[in-house]
NUTOR-717192 format. One record per residue: x, y, z of N, C-alpha, C in turn. Coordinates in steps of 0.05 Angstrom, whole numbers, plus 5000, padded with zeros to 4 digits. Example, Ala and Ser with C-alpha at 12.3 -4.5 7.8 and 13.67 -1.06 7.14 Angstrom:
BEGIN
526448865156524649105156526449345156/525749555142527349795143525850015157/
This chain:
BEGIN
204257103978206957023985208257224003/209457174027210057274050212657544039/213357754042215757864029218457714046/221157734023223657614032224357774066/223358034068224758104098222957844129/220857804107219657644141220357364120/220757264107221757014103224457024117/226557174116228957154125228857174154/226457264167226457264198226657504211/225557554221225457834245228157934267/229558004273231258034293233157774298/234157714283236257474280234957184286/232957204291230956864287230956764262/231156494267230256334240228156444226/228456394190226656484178226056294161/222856344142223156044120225755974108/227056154095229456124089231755914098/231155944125233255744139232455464143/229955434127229455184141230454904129/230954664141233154444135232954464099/235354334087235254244063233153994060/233653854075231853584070229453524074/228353794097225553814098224654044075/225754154053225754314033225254084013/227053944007225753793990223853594000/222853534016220453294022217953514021/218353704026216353914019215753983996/218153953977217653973947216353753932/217253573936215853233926213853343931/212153433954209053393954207553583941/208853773932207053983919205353883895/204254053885202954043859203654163833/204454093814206954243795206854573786/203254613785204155003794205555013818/204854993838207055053852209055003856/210654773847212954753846214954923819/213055003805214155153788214355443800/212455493814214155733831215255723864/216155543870218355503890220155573888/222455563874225255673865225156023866/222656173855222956403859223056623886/221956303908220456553943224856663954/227156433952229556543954231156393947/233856473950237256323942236256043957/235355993974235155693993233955503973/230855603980229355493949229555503937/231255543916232555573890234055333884/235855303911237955153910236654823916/234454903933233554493941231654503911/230454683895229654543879231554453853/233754643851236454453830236854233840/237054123861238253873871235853723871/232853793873230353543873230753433844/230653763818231353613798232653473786/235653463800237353293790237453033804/235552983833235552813841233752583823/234652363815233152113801232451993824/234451873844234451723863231351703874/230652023883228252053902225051953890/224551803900221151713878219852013893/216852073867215852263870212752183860/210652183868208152073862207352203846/206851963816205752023795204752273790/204252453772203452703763200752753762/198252923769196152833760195152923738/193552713729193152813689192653113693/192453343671191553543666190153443637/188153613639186653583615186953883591/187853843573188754213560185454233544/185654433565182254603551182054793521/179154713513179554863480179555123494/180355253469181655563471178855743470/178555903481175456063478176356313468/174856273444175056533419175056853429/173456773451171557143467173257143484/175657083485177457143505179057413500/180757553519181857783509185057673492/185557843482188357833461190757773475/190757893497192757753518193057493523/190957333519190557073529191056953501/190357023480190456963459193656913455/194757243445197357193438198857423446/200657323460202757573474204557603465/204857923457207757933431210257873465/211857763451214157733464216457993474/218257943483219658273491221558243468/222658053463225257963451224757963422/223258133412222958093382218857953372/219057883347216857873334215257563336/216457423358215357193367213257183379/211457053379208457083390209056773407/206356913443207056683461204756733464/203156563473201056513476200056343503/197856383525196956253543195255973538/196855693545194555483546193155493570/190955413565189255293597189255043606/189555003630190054613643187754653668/186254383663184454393677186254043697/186854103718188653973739184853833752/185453583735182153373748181953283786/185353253789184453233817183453473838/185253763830184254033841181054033835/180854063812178254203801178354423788/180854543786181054773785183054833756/183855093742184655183719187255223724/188855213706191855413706192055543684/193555663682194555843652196155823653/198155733634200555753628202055853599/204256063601204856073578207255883560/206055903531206855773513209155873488/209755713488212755803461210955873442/211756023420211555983394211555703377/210155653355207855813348205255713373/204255933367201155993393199355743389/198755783419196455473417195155533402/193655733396190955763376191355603350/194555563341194755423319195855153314/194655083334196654803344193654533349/195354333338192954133340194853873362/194553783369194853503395195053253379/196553123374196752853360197452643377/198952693399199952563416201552703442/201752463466201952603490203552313500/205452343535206152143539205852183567/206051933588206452033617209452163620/210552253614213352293614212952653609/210652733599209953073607210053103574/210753083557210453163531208353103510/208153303491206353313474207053273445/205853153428206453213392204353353387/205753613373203153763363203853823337/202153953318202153993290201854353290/203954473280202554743279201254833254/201155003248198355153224200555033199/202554963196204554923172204254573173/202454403191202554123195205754053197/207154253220209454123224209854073255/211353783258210953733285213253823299/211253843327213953963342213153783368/215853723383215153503409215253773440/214053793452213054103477211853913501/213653973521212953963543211554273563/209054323559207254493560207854673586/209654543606209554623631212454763636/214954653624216154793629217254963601/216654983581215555123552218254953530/219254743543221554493530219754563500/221854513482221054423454222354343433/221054143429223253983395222453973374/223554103353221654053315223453783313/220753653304221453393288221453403255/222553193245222653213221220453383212/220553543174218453623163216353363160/214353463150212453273148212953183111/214053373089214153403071216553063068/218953013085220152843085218352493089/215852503095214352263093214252203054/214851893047214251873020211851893005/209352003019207252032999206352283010/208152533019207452793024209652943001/209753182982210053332974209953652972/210953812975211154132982211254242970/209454402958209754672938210554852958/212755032946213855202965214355552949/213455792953214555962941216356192939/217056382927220556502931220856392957/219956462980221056533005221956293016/220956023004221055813022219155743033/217055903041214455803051211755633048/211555333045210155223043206955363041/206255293012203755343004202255212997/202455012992201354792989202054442995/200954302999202253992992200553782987/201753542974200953382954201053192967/197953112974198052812987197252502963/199152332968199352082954197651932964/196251792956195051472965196851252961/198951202970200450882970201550812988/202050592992203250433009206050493017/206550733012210750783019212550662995/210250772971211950672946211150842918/212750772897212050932885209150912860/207450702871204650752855202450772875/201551082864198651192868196751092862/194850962887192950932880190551052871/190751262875187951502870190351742857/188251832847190952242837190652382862/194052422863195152612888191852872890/192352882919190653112934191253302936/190453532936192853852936190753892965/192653942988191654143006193854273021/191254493036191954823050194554653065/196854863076198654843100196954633123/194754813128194454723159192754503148/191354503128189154213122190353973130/192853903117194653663117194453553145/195253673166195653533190191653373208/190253493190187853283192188153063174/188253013156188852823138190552623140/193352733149195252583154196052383185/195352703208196252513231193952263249/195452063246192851963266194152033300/196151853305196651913332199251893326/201051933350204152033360205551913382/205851723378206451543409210651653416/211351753436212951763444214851533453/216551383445217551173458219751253464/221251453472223151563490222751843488/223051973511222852233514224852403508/225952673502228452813496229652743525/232452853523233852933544236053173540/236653303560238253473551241753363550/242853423528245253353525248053583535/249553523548251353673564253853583535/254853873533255054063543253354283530/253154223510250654413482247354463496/247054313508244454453526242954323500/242854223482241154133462239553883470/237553763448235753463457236953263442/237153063459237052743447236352573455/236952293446235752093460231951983454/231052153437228052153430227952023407/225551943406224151773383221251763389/220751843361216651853364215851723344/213051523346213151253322209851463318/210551463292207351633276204751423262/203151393278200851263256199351453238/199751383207199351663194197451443165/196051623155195051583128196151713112/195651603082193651403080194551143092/192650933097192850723098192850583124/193650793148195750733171196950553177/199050703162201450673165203650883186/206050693186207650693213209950863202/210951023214213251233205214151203233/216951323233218351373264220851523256/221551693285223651883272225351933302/227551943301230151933336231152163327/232452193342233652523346236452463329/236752743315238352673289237852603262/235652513265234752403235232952723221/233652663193232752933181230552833164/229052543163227652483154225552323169/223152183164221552053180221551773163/221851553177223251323162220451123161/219151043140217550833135218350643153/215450453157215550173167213950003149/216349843134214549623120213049473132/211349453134208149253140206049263120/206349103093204549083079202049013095/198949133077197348913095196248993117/197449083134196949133165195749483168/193249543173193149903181192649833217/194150073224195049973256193650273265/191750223292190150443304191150463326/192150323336192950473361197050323371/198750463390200850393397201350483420/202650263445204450363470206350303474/208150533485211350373492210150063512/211349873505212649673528213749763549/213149573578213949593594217549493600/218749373581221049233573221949423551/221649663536222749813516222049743499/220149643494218949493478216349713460/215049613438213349753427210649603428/208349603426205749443419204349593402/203349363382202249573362199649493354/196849533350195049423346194049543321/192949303302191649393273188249363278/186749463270183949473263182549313264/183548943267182748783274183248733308/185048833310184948853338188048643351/189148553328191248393334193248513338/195448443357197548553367199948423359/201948603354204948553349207048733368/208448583380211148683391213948703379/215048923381216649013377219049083393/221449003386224048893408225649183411/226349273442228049463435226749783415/224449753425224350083396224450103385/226449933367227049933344225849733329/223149973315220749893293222249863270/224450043257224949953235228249743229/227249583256229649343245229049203227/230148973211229648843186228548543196/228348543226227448253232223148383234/222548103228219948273230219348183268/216048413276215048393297214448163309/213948113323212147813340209947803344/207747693328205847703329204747653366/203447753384202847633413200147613420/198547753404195147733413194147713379/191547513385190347493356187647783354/186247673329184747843328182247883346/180648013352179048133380177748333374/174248203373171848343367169948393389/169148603393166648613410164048623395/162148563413159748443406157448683384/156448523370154148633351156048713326/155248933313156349053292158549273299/158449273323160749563332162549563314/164449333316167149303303167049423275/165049403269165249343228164549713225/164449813245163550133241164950273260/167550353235169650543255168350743270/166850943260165551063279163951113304/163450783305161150673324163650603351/166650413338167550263360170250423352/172550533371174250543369175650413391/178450273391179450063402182250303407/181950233430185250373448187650083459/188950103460191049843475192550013490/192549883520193849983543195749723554/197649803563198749533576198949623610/197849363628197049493647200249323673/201249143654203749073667206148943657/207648883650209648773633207948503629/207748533589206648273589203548273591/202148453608199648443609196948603591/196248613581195648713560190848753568/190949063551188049043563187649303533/185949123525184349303496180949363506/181549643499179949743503176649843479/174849803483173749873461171549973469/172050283450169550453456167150533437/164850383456162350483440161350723440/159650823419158051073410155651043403/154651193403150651293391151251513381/148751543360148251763350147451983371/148652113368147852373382145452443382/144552523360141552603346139552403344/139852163355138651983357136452023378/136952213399135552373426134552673412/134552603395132652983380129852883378/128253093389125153053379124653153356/126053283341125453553320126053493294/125853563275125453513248126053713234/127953723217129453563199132353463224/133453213228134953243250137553353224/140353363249142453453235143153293215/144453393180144953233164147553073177/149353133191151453003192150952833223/152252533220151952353243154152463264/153452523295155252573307154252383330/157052233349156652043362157652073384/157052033411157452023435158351803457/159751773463159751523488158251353495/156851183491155851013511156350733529/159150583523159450443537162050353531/163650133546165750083536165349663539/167749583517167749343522170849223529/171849103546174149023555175148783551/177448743547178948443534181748413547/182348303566184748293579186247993561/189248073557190947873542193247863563/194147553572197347553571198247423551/200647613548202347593530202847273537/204747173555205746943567204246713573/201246793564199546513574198146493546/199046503529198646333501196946583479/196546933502195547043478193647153463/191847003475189046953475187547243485/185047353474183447563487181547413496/181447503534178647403541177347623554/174247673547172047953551172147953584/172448133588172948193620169348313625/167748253650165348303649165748653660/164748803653165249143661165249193697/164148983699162449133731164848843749/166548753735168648653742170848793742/170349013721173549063719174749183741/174349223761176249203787177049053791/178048803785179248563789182348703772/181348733742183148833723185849083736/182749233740184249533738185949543767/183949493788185949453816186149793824/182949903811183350183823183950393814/185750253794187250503777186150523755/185650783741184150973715186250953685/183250913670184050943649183851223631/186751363623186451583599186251543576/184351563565184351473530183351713513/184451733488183251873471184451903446/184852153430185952193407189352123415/189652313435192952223443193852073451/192251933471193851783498192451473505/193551383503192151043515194251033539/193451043571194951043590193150943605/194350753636193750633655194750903682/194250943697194951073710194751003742/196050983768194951033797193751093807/191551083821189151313830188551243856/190150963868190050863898187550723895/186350853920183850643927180850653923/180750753888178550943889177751093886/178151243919176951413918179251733916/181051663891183251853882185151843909/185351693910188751613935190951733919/192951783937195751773921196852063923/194252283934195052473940192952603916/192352603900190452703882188352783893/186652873908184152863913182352713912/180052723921177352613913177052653891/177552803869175552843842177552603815/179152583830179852263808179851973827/178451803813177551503817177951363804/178851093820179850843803177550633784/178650513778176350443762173950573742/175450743734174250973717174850983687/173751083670175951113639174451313636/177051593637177151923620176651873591/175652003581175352003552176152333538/178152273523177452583505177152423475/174752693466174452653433176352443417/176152293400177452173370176152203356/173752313346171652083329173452263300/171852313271172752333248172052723254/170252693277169953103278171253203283/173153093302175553243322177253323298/177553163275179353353247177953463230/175453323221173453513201172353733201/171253703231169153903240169854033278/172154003273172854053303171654353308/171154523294170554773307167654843296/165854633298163254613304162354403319/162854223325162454073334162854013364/161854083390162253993409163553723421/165753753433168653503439165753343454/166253043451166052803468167452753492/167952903516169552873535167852833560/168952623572167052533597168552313612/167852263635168252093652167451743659/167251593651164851343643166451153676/164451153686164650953720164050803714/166050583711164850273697162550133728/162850213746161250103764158250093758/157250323750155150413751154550503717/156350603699155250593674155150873664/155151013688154551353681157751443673/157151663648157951813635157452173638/159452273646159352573648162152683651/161252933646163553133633165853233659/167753213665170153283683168653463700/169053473720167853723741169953983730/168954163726169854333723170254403698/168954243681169854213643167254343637/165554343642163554373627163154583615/162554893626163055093611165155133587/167755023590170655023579169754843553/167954713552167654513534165354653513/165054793515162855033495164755033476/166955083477169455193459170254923440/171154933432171354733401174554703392/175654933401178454873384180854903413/183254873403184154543400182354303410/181954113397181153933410181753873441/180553823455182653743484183553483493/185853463508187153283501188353243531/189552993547189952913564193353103572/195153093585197953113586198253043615/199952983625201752933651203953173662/203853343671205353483679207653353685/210253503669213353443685214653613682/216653613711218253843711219953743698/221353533696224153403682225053513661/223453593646225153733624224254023609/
């Protein structure tokens, strides 16, 4: 970076400094969000066009490109690990973002508590994360600019309980088997702090993002809908609430959810049938709308959670595209004997089902080496966090992204039952699958990064917004 005496100019000439406001910000739109995160610092000029980009809504700005957050590598130095803070006994810690259209890494630092103790439940295009820290308490973090919100305790769900001692500090808790009522079906479970948040979270869907509220500088405006066990079942919690509020749905265990393109919710159960939800508001007293029936792909997949897991993306108001991902045994490719006692499963293909809502409802199998008709180019993010449709132009990563993201593609990070059991033996399932052609492989630039095991890794969208 050039020093401020030759940015300001040599002998009374124009310097970067001086240059227009309006070509300041059209220069900012195009950056890439490290660098826009250090723009404001090169002077008073740039300082000032990036307050006004941010507060500009008006100006469109081309989609974010995914970042992928890399597991944490153990042999790293302590710095990277956890950096005592200046301001007292708070520990900050460095994540790593692997930016798929660069190719390339970032580091960024993180609030308290440290990534090392933080697990990914959920993510949104809107730049934010649900994570669980070592106490399985959630907090809502936008990774990039170090934003953060505690959501309700987790102890406030009706079939979680908290042993707590003198200090207040959770030592235990008591997981229920029921339906959001008061009979157990099995005897309560006792587990560790950090155990709970494998057990409990399935995923974290964001259906409004925080905002900052003037004049308190505080968050509102948020609401995150939880698919949680036992049972999966539906919890949701808005800013203000000191509790996480049940959703009656006898009957129904729901695997995956996306906001609507209308503010709307979609929610899919295990059979694969869909219900909408009016307005966000999951726990009104009118029930959902049923809009897609149930929807199987072929052989035995379905009947073996492990084998098929099913994502739902909506790819336009109304338009609807379920996703379902097949697996193999891993060890199924071992020559050697005794193979591993435990089944671990890998990618091998996907099966597609496009619904409109408006044309009666119906799932019809989209052929794979078609789905450019569907997709129209644009990539699919799926995984533990995120069921998203995303831009990618024409291909061949248009839109300003580079070459190394392509349309017609589906990213995959880990879900299977390891990513919570055995996450830190078990090598993540993360790869690339080109529905054109059928091949499967690991992010350019992932592969070493993917030796590492903990946190799981997990998709996010960079935003400066909040």
């Amino acid at each position: 970076m050039p020093s401020m005496s030759k940015l300001a100019g040599a002998g009374g000439r124009p310097g970067w400094a001086d240059l227009p406001r309006d070509l300041l910000e059209s220069v900012l739109g195009r950056l890439p969000v490290p660098d826009r995160l250090r723009f404001p610092a090169v002077c008073t000029a740039w300082q000032s066009a990036a307050v006004v980009d941010a507060a500009s809504a008006a100006r469109a700005r081309p989609a974010p490109s995914p970042w992928l957050v890399l597991p944490f590598n153990p042999t790293a130095s302590r710095r990277a690990r956890s950096v005592d803070a200046d301001d007292g006994d708070a520990k900050f810690s460095e994540a790593r973002f692997l930016s798929l259209a660069e190719g390339r890494a970032y580091a960024i630092r993180q609030p308290a508590p440290a990534v090392p103790d933080r697990l990914c439940v959920g993510s949104s295009d809107d730049g934010w994360l649900v994570t669980a820290d070592a106490a399985s308490e959630l907090h809502l973090l936008n990774p990039v600019t170090g934003a953060q919100v505690r959501l309700p305790s987790v102890a406030t769900l009706p079939f979680v309980d908290a042993a707590r001692d003198s200090d207040g500090r959770v030592v235990s808790y008591s997981l229920r088997c029921s339906c959001f009522g008061d009979e157990a079906l099995v005897p309560p479970e006792t587990l560790a702090p950090d155990r709970l948040r494998y057990e409990v979270y399935e995923k974290a869907v964001v259906l409004s993002p925080p905002r900052r509220l003037a004049p308190s500088g505080g968050w509102g405006g948020y609401a995150v809908l939880l698919i949680c066990q036992p049972l999966f079942r539906l919890a949701v919690a808005r800013a203000g609430d000191a509790a996480w509020a049940p959703v009656d749905t006898p009957a129904r265990c729901w695997v995956d959810a996306v906001r609507g393109g209308r503010r709307g919710v979609y929610t899919m159960d295990t059979a694969g049938r869909v219900d909408a939800w009016d307005d966000m508001d999951v726990t009104a007293p009118t029930a959902p709308r049923a809009v897609a029936p149930r929807c199987c792909c072929s052989g035995r997949a379905c009947a073996m959670s492990a084998a098929c897991r099913k994502y739902l993306v909506e790819l336009a108001p109304g338009h609807l595209l379920q996703v379902h991902r097949l697996r193999g045994a891993a060890h199924a490719r071992y020559k050697w004997e005794p193979r591993p006692e435990h089944v671990e499963y890998t990618t091998t293909g996907v099966e597609l089902f496009e619904c409109r809502t408006s044309g009666g409802g119906q799932w019809a199998r989209v052929d794979v080496k078609d789905a450019g008709r569907v997709l129209t180019g644009r990539a699919l993010f799926l995984g533990k966090s995120a069921s998203v449709c995303v831009p990618v132009g024409d291909g061949g990563g248009g839109g300003g992204w580079g070459h190394e993201l392509r349309g017609n593609c589906v990213y995959f990070t880990d879900d299977g039952p390891w990513s919570h059991e055995r996450c830190h033996e078990v090598a993540p399932d993360v790869g690339v699958l080109d529905l054109a052609d059928g091949s499967y492989r690991a992010p350019r630039g992932a592969t070493r990064d993917l030796l590492w095991k903990w946190p799981p890794p997990v998709w996010v969208f960079p935003s400066l917004d909040s």
